[in-house]
TORLUMMI-910821 format. One line per field, with one value per residue: residue in one letter; residue number from 1; x negated, y, z negated of N, C-alpha, C in turn. Coordinates in steps of 0.05 Angstrom, whole numbers, plus 5000, padded with zeros to 4 digits. Layout:
code [A | ...]
pos [NUM | ...]
n_px [X | ...]
n_py [Y | ...]
n_pz [Z | ...]
ca_px [X | ...]
ca_py [Y | ...]
ca_pz [Z | ...]
c_px [X | ...]
c_py [Y | ...]
c_pz [Z | ...]
This chain:
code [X | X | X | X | X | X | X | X | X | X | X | X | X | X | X | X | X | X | X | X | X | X | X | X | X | X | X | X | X | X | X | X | X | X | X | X | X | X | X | X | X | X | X | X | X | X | X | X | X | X | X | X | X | X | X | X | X | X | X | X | X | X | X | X | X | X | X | X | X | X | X | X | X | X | X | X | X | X | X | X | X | X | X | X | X | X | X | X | X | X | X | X | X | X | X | X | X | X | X | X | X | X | X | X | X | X | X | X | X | X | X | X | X | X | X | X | X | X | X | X | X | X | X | X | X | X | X | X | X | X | X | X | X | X | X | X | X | X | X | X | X | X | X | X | X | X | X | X | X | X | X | X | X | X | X | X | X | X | X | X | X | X | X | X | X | X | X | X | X | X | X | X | X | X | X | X | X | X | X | X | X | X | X | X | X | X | X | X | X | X | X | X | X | X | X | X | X | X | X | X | X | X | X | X | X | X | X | X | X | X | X | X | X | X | X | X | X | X | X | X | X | X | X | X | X | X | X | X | X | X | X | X | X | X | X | X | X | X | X | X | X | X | X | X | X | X | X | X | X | X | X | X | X | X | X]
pos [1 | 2 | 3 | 4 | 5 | 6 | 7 | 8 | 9 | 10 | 11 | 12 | 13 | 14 | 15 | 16 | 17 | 18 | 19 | 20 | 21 | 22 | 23 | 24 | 25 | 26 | 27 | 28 | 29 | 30 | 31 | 32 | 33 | 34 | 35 | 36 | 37 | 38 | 39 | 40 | 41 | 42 | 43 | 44 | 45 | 46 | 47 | 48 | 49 | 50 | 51 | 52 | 53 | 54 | 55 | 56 | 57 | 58 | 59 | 60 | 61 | 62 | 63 | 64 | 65 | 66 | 67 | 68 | 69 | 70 | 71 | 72 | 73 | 74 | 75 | 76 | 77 | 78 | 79 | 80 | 81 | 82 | 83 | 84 | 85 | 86 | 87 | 88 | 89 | 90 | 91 | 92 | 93 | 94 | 95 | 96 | 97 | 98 | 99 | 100 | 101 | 102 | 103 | 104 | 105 | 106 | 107 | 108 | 109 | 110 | 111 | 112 | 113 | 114 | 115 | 116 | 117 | 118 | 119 | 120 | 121 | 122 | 123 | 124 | 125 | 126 | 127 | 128 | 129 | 130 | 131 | 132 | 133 | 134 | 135 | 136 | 137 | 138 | 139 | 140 | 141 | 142 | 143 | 144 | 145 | 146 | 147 | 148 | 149 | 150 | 151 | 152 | 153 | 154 | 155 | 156 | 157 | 158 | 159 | 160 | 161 | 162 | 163 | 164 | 165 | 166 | 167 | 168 | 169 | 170 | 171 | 172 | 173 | 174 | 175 | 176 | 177 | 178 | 179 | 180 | 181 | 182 | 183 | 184 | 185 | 186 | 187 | 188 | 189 | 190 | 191 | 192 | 193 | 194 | 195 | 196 | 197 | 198 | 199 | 200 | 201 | 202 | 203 | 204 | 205 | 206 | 207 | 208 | 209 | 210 | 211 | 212 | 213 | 214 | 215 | 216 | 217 | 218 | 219 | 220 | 221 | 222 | 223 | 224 | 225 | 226 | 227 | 228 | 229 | 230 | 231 | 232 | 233 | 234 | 235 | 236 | 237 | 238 | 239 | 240 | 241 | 242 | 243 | 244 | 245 | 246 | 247 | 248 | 249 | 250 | 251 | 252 | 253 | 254 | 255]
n_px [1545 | 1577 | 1635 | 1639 | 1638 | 1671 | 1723 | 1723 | 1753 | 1802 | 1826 | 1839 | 1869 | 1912 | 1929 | 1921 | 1872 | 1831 | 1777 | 1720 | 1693 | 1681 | 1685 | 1719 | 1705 | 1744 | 1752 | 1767 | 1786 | 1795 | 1843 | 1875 | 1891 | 1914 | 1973 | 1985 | 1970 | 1981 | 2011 | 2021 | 2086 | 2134 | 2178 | 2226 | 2254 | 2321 | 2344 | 2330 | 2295 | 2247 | 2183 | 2172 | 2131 | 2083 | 2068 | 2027 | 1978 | 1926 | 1929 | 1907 | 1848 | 1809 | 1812 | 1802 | 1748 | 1731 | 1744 | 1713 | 1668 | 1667 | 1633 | 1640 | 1695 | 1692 | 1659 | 1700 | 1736 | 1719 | 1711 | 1744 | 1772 | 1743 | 1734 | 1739 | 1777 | 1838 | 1870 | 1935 | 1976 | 1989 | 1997 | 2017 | 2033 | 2072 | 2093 | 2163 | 2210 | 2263 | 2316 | 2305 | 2263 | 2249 | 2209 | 2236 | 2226 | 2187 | 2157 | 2108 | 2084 | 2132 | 2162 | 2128 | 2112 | 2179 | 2188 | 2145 | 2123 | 2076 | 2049 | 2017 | 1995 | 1945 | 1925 | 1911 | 1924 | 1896 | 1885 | 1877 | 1873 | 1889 | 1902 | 1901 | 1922 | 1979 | 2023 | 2066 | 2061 | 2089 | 2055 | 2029 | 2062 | 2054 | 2066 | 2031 | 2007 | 2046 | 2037 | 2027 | 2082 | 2147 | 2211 | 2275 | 2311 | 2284 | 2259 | 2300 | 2290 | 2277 | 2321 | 2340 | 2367 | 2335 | 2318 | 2307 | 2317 | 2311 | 2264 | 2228 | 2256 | 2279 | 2324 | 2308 | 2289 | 2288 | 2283 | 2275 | 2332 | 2357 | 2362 | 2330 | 2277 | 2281 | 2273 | 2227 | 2190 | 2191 | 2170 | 2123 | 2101 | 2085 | 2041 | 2015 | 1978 | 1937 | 1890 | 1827 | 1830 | 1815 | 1797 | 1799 | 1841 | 1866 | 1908 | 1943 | 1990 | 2030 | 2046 | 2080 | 2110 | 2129 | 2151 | 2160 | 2210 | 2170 | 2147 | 2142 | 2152 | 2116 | 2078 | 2037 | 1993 | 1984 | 1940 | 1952 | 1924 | 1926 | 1898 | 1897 | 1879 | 1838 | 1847 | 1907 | 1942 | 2007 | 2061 | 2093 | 2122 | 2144 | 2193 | 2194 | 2174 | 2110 | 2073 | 2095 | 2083 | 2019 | 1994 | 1950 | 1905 | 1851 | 1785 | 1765 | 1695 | 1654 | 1607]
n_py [9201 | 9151 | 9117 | 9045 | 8981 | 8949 | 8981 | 8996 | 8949 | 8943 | 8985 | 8967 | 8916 | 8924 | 8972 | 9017 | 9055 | 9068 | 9109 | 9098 | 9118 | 9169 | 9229 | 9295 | 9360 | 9417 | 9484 | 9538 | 9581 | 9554 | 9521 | 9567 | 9586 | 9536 | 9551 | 9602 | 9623 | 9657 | 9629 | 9588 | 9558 | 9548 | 9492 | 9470 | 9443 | 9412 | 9444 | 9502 | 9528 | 9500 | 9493 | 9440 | 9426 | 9452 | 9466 | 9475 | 9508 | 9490 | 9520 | 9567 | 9607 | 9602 | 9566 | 9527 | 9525 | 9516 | 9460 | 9448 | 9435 | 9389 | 9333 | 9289 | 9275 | 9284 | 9237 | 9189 | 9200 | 9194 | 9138 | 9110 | 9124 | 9141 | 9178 | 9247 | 9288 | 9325 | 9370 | 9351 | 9355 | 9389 | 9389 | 9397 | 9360 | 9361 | 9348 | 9338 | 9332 | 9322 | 9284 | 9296 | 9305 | 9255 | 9216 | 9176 | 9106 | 9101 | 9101 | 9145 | 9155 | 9150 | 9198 | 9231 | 9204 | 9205 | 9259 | 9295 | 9274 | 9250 | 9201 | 9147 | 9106 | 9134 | 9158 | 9183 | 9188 | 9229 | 9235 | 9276 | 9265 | 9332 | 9336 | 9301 | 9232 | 9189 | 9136 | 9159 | 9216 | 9214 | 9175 | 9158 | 9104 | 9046 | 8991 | 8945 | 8924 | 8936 | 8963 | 8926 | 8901 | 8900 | 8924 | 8887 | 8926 | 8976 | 8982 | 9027 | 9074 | 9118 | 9132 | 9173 | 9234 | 9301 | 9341 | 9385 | 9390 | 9341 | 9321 | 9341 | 9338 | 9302 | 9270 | 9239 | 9232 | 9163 | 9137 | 9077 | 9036 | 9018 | 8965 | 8938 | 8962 | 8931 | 8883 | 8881 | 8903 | 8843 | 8815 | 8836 | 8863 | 8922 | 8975 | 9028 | 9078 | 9097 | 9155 | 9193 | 9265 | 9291 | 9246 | 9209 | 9186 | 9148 | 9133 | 9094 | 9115 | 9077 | 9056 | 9029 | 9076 | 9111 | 9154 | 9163 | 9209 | 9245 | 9250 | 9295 | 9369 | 9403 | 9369 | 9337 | 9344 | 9332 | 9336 | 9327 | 9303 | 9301 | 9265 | 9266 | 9233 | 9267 | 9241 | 9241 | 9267 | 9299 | 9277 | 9318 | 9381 | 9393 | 9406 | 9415 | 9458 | 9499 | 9497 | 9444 | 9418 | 9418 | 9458 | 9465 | 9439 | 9429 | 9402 | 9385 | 9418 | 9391 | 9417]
n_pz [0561 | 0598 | 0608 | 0593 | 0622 | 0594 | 0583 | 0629 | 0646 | 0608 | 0631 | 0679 | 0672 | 0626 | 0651 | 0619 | 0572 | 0517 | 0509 | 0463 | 0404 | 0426 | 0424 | 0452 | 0439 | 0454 | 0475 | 0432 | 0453 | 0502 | 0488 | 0473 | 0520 | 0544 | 0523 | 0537 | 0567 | 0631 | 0678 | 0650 | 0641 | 0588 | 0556 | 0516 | 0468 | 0453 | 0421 | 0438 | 0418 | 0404 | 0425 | 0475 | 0517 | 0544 | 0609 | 0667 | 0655 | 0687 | 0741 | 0720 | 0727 | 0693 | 0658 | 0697 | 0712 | 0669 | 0668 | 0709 | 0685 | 0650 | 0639 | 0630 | 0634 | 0690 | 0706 | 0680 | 0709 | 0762 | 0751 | 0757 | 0806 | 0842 | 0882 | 0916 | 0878 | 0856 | 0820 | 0800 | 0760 | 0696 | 0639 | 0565 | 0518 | 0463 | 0388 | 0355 | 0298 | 0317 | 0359 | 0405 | 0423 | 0435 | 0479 | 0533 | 0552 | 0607 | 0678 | 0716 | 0757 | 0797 | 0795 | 0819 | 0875 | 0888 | 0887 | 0892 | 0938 | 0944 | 0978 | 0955 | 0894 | 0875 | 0831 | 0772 | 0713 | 0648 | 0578 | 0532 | 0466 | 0421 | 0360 | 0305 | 0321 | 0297 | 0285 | 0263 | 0277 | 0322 | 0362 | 0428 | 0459 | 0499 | 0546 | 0556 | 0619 | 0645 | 0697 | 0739 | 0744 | 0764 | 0761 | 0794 | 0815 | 0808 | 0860 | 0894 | 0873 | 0909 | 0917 | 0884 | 0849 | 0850 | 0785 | 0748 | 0697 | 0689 | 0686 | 0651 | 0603 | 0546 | 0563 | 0612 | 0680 | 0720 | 0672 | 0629 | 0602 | 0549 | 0526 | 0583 | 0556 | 0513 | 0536 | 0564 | 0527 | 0493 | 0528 | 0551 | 0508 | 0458 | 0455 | 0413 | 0417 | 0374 | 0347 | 0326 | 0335 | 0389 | 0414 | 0473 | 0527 | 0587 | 0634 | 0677 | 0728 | 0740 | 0695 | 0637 | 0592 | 0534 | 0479 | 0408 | 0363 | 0316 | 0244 | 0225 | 0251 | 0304 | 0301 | 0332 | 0385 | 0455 | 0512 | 0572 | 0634 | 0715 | 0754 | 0838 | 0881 | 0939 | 0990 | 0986 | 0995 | 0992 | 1038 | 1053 | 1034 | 0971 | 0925 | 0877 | 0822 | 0821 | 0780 | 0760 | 0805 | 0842 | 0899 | 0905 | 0939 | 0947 | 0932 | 0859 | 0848 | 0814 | 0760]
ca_px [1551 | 1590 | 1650 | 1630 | 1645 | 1700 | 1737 | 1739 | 1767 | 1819 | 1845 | 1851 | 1880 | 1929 | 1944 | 1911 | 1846 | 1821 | 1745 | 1730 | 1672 | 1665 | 1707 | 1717 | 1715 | 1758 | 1738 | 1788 | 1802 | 1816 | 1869 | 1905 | 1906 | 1946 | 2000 | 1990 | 1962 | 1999 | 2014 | 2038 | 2113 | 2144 | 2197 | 2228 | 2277 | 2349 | 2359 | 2324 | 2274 | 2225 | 2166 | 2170 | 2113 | 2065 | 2061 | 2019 | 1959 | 1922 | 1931 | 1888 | 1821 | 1785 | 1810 | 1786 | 1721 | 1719 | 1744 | 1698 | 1642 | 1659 | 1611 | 1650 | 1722 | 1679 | 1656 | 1711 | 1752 | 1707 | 1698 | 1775 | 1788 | 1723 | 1733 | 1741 | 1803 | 1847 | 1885 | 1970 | 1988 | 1976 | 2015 | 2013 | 2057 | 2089 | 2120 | 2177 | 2229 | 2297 | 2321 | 2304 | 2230 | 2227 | 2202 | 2240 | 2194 | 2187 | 2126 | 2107 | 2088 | 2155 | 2166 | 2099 | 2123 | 2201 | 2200 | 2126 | 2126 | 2051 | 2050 | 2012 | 1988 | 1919 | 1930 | 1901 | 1930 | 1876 | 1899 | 1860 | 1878 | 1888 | 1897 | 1899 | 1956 | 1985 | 2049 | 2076 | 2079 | 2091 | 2042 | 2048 | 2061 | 2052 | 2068 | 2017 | 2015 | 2066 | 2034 | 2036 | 2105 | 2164 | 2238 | 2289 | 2331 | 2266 | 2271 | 2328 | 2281 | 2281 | 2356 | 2352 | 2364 | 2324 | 2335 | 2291 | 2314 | 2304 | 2232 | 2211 | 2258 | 2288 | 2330 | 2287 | 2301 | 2266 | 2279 | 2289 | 2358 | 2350 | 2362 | 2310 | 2253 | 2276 | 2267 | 2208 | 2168 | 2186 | 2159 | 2099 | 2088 | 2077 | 2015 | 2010 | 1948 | 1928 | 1860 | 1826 | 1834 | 1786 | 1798 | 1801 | 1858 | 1864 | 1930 | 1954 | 2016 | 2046 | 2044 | 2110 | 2099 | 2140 | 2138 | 2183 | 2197 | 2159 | 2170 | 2149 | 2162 | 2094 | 2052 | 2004 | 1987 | 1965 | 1930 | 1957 | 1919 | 1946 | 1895 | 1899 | 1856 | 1850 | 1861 | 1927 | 1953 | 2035 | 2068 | 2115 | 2126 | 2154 | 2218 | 2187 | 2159 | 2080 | 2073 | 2096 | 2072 | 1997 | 1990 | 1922 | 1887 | 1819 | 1774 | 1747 | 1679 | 1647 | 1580]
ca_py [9172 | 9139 | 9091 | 9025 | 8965 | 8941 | 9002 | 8998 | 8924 | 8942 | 8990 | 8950 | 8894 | 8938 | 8995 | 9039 | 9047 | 9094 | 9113 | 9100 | 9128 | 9187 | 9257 | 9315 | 9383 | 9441 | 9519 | 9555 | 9598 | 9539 | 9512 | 9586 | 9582 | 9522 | 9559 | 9632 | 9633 | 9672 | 9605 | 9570 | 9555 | 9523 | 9475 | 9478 | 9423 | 9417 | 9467 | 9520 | 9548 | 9495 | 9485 | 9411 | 9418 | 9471 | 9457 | 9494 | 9521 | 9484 | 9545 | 9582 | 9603 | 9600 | 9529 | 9512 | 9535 | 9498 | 9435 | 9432 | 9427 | 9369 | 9307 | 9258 | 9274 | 9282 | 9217 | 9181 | 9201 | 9178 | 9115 | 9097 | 9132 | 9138 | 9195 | 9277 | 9292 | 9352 | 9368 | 9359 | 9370 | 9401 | 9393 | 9400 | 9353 | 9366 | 9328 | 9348 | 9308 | 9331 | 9264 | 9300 | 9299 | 9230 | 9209 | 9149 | 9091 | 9108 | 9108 | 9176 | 9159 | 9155 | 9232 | 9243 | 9194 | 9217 | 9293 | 9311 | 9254 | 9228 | 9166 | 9121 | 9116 | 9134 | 9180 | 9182 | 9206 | 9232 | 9254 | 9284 | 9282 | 9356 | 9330 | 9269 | 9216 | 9166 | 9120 | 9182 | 9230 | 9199 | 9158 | 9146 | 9067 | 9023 | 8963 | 8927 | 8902 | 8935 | 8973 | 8909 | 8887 | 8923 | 8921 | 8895 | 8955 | 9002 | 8993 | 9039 | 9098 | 9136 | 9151 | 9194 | 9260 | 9315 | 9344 | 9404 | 9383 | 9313 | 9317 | 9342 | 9331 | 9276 | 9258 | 9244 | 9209 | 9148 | 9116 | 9051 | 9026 | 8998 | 8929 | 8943 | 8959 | 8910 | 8849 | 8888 | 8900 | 8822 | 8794 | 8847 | 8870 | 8945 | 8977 | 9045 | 9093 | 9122 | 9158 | 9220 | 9280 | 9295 | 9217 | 9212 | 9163 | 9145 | 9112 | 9088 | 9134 | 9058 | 9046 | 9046 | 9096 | 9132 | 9164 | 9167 | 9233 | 9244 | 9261 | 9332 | 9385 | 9417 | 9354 | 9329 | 9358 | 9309 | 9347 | 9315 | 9316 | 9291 | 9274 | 9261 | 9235 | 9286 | 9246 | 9218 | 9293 | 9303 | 9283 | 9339 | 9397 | 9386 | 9421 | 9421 | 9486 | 9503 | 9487 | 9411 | 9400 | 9429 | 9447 | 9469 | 9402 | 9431 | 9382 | 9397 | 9417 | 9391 | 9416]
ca_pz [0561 | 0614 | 0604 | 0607 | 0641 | 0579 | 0586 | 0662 | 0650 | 0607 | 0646 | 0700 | 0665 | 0610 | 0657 | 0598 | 0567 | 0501 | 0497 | 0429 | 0393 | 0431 | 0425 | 0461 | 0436 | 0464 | 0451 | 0419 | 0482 | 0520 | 0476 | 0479 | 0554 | 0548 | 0507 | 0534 | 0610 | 0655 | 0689 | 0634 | 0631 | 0566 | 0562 | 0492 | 0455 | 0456 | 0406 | 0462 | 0414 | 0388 | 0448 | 0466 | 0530 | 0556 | 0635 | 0695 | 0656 | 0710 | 0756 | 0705 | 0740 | 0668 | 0654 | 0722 | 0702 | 0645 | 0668 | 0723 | 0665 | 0638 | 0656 | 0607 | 0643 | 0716 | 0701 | 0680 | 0732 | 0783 | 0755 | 0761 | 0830 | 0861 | 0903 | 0907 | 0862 | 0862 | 0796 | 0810 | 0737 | 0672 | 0614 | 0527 | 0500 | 0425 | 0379 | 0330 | 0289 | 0336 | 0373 | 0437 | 0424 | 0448 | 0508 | 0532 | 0566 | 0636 | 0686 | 0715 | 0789 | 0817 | 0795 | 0849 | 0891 | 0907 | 0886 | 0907 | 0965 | 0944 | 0997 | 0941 | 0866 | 0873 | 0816 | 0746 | 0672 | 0629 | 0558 | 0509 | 0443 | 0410 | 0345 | 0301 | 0329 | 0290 | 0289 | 0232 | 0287 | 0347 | 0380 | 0460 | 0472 | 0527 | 0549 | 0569 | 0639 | 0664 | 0720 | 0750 | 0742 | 0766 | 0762 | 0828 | 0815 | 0819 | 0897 | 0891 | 0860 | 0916 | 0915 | 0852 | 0850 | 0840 | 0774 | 0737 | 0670 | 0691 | 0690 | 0622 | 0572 | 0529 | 0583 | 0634 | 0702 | 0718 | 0636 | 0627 | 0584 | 0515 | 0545 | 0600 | 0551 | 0500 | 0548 | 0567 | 0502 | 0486 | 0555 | 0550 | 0474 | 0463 | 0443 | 0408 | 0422 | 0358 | 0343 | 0317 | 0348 | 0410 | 0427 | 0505 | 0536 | 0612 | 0639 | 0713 | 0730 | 0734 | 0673 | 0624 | 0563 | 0521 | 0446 | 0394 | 0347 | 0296 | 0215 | 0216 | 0279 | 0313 | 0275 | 0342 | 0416 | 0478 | 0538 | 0593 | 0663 | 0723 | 0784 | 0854 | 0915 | 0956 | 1017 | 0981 | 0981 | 0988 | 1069 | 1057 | 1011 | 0941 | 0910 | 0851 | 0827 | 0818 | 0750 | 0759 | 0825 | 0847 | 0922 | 0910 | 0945 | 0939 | 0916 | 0834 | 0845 | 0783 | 0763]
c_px [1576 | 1608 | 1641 | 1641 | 1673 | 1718 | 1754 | 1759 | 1796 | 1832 | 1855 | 1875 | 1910 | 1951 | 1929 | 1883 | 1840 | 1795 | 1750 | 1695 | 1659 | 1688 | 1693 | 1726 | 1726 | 1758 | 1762 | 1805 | 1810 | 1842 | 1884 | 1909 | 1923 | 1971 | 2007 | 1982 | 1992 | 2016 | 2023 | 2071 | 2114 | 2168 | 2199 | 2258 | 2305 | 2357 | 2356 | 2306 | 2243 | 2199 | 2176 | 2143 | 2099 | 2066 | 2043 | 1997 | 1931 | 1911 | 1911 | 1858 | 1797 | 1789 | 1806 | 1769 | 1710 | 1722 | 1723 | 1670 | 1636 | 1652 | 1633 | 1678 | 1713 | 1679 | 1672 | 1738 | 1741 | 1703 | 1714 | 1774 | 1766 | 1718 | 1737 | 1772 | 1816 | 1864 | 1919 | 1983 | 1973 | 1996 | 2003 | 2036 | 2061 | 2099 | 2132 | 2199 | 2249 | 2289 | 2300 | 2274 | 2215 | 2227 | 2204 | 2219 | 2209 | 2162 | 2130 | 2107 | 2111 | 2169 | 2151 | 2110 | 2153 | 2202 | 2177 | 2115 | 2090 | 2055 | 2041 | 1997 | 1958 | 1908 | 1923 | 1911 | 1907 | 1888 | 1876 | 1880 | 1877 | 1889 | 1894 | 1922 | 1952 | 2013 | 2060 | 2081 | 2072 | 2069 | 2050 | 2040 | 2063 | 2060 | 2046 | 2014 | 2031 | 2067 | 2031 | 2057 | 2131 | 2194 | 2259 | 2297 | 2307 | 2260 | 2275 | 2314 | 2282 | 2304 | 2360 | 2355 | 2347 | 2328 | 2309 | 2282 | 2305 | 2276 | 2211 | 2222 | 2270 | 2312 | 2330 | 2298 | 2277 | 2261 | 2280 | 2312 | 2342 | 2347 | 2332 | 2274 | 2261 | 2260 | 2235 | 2177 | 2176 | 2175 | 2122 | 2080 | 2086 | 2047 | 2010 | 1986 | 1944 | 1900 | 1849 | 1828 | 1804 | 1787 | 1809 | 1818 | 1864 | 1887 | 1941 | 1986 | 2041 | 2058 | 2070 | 2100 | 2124 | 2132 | 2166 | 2179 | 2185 | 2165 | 2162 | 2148 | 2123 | 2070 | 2031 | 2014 | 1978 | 1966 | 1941 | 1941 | 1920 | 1930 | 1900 | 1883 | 1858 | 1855 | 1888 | 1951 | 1986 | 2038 | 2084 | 2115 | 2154 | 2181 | 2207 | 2170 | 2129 | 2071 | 2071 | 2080 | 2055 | 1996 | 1980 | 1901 | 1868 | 1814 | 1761 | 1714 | 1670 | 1622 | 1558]
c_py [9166 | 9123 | 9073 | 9001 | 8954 | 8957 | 9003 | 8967 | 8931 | 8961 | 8990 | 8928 | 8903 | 8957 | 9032 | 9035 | 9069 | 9089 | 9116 | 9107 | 9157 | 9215 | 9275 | 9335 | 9408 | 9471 | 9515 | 9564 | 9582 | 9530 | 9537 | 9584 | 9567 | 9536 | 9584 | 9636 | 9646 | 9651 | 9587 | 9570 | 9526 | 9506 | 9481 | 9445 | 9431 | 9439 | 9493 | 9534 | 9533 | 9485 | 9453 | 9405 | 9447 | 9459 | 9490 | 9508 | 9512 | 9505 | 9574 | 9589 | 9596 | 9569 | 9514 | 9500 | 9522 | 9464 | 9430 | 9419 | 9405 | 9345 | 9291 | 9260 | 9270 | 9244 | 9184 | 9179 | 9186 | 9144 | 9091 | 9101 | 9134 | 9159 | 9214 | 9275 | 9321 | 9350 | 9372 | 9356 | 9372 | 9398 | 9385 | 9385 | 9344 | 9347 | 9342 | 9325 | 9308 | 9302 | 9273 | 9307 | 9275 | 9237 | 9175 | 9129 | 9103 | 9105 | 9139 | 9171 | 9163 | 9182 | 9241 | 9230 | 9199 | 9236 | 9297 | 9299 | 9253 | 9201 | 9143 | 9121 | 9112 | 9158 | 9170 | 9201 | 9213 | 9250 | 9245 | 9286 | 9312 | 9355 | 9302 | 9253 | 9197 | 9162 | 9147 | 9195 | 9223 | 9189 | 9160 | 9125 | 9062 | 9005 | 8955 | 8918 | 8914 | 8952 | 8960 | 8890 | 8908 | 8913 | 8916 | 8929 | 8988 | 8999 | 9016 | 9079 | 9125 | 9151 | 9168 | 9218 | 9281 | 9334 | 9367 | 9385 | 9343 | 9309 | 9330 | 9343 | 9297 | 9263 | 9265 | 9222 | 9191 | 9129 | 9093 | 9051 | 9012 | 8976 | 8922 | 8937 | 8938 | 8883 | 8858 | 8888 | 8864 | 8801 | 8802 | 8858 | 8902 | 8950 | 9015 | 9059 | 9109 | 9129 | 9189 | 9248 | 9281 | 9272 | 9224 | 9177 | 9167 | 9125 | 9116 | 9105 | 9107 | 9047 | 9049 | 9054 | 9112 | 9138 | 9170 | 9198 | 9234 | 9252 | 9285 | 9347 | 9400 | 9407 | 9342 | 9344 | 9340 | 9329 | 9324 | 9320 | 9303 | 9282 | 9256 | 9249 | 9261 | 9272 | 9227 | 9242 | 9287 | 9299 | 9305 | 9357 | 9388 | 9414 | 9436 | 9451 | 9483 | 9488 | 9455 | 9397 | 9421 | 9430 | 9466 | 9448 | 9404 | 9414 | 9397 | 9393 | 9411 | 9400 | 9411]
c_pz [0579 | 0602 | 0610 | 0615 | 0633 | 0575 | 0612 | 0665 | 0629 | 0615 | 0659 | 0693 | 0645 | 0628 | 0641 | 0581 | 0538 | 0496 | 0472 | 0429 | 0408 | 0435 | 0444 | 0445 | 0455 | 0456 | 0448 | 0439 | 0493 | 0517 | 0482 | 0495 | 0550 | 0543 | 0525 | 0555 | 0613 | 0673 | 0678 | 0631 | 0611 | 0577 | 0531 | 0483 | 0457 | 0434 | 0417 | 0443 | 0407 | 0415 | 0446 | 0487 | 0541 | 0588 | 0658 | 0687 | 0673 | 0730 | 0748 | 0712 | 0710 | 0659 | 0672 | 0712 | 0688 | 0656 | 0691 | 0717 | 0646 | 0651 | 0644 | 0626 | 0670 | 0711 | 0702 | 0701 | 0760 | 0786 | 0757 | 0797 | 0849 | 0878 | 0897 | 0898 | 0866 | 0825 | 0804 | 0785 | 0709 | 0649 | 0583 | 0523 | 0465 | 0418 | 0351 | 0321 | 0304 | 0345 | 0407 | 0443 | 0432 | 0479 | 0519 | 0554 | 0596 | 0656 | 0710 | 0751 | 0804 | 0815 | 0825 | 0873 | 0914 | 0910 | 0900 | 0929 | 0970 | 0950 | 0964 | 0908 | 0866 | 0856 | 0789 | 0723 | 0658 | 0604 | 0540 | 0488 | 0429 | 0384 | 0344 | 0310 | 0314 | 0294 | 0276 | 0256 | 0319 | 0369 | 0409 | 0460 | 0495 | 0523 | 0567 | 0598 | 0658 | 0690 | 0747 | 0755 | 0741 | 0767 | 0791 | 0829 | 0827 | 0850 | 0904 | 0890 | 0879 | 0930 | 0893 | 0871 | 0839 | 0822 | 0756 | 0713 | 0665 | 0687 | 0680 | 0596 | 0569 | 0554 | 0613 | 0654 | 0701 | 0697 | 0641 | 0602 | 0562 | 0517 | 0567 | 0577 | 0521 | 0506 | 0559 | 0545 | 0495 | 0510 | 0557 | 0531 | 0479 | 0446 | 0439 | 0401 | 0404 | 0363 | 0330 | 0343 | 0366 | 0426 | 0466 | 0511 | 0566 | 0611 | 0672 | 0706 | 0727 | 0709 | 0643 | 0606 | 0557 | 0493 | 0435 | 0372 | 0322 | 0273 | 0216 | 0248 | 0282 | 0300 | 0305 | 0375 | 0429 | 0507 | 0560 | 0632 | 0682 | 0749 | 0808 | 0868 | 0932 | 0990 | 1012 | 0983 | 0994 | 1021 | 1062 | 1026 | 0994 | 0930 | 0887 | 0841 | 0812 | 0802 | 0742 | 0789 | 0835 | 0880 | 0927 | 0912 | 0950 | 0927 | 0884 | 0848 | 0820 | 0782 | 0736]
C-alpha cells in the first residue's frame, strides 16, 4: 500500500506527515546492527555512559540489503522526492530522563547544508518508530509550518562553527532560544507525533522538531534515515566524519 494523496498533502502543507494504519516490522538482526555494526558509533549522555544515539549503521552492507527491500520506505520516498536517492545518514535515537536527553527545537538541514555543503533541501527524514512513543517518554514535536517560515537571524547560519559535539547532543548548534520557540509555538502551535511502535513518520529537514526527556531512561527508539537526491550530492567534501555524513552517492537500488 502506497501513501496516499492526504499524506502527501500534509506533508507538504505541515512539513511532516505519519502513515497511520500501517507498521513496519524490523528482524531482530536488523535492530542489533543498529547498536553493534562495526560502523556504528555511539554518542552517550552527559554523564558519558548512558547511549543517547546510535549513528553510521548505514555503512552496514547487511542493512543495505535490507533496506533496499523495503517497497513501503522505496515508495514513500519516491513519492516525496521523486528521484534516485542515496542514504547521507543513519541514526537510533534514545530517550532517558537526564536534562541532556533533550533535543532542543532546531531544523536539521542547515547541519547538511554548512558542514556537509548540500547546495539545497532536497532531502527527506524517514523515522521509524522502534517502539511505542508517547508524550510519557518523549515524543518528537513540530511546529507546524515551519519549513516554510524562517528566522532574519538564520541568514547568518552559515557563520557557525563546526562543532562534533555540536551535532548530537543536548547542546546542539543550530537551537532556537526559549524566546525564539516560544513566539514560535504561539504563532505556529506544536504538534507531537505519538503512535505504536512500527508507526512510519516522514519530515522535511526544514522542519523545526525537537523532544523533551522522558520519565524513565532507555523507555523508546526512533530509526532515523536521512536521504538525498543523488544529483543534490555535497559541492565539496564534508569535515564531518563517515558516520554523520555518507559519501557513498550511489543511488539505493531498491528491489
Amino acid at each position: 500500500m502506497k501513501p496516499d494523496d492526504s499524506f502527501h498533502d500534509r506533508f507538504q502543507s505541515d512539513g511532516f506527515a505519519l502513515l497511520e494504519n500501517q507498521l513496519i516490522t524490523i528482524p531482530q538482526e536488523i535492530l542489533k546492527l543498529t547498536e553493534k555494526s562495526p560502523f556504528t558509533k555511539i554518542y552517550h549522555e552527559s554523564d558519558g555512559s548512558s547511549p543517547r544515539s546510535f549513528y553510521g549503521f548505514h555503512q552496514d552492507p547487511e542493512f543495505a540489503g535490507w533496506l533496499s527491500a523495503q517497497s513501503l520506505l522505496r515508495d514513500t520516498v519516491y513519492s516525496i522526492l521523486g528521484k534516485d536517492v542515496y542514504l547521507h545518514q543513519s541514526k537510533v535515537n534514545l530517550k532517558n530522563r537526564s536534562e541532556s536527553s533533550r533535543w532542543p527545537y532546531h531544523r536539521d538541514f542547515p547541519f547538511w547544508n554548512v558542514f556537509d555543503h548540500i547546495p539545497s533541501n532536497q532531502m527527506l527524514n524517514l523515522t521509524i518508530f522502534l517502539d511505542d512513543v508517547s508524550l510519557e517518554n518523549g515524543a518528537l514535536t513540530f511546529i507546524p509550518g515551519s519549513h516554510l517560515h524562517f528566522l532574519e537571524r538564520e541568514k547568518d547560519n552559515h557563520l557557525t562553527d563546526f562543532s562534533l559535539e555540536g551535532s548530537a547532543s543536548s547542546d546542539l548548534l543550530f537551537n532556537f532560544s526559549t524566546q525564539e520557540s516560544e513566539e514560535l509555538e504561539s504563532r505556529f502551535g506544536s504538534k507531537p507525533c505519538t503512535g505504536p511502535k512500527g508507526s512510519l513518520l516522514i519530515f522535511n529537514p526544514d522542519t523545526i522538531h525537537g523532544s523533551l526527556p522522558a520519565l524513565q531512561d532507555q523507555c523508546r527508539k526512533l530509526m532515523i534515515l536521512t536521504f538525498n537526491c543523488c544529483d543534490n550530492m555535497p559541492v565539496r567534501a564534508s569535515l564531518r566524519p563517515e558516520f554523520l555524513c555518507s559519501t557513498n552517492y550511489s543511488p539505493i537500488v531498491w528491489t
